[in-house]
N, C-alpha and C positions, 0 to 999 in steps of 0.2 A: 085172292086168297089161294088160288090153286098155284101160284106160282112161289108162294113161301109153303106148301105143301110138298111139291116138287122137289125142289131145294131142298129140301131137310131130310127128302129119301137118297137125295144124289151123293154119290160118294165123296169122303169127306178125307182127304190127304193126312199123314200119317201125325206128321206137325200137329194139329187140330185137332186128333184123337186122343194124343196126349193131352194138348191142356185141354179137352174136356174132362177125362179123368182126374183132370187138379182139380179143375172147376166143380165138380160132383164133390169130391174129397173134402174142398172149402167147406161149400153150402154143407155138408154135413156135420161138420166139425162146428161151424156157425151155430147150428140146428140143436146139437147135441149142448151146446154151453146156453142156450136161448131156454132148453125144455129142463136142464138139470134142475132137482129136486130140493139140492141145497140153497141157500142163499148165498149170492154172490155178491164181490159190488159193483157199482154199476158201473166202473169203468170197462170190468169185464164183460158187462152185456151188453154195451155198446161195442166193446168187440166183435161179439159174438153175433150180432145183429149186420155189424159192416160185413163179417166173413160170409153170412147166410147173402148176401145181395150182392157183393164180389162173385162167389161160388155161382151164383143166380146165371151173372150176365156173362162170366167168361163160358162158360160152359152154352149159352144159348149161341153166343156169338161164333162159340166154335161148332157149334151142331150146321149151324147157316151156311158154313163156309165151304166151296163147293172143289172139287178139281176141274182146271178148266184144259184141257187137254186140247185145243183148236190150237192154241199158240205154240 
């Protein structure tokens, strides 16, 4: 556990800061069509549900991702 702790504080190249901010932007936009007030249908909340869990993983996956500056 300390070593996926580690990793996530290590810096994180410029590449992968972007698409975290896609990644956050997704899952929000996901989030935002998932909680609307209106009724939608359902193809759109199964959109909206795929965008919240895209946004989810591209965004973990780029927080993970480390610079490795030895090579």
């Amino acid at each position: 556990m300390k070593k996926i702790v580690k990793r996530a504080a290590a810096p994180t190249p410029k590449f992968f800061k972007v698409l975290r901010t896609i990644g956050l932007t997704l899952a929000a936009a996901g989030a935002t069509v998932l909680t609307s007030p209106i009724l939608l249908p359902a193809a759109v909340l199964s959109l909206g549900g795929y965008l919240a869990v895209a946004g989810g993983v591209i965004t973990a996956v780029s927080q993970l991702s480390v610079r490795n500056d030895s090579e």
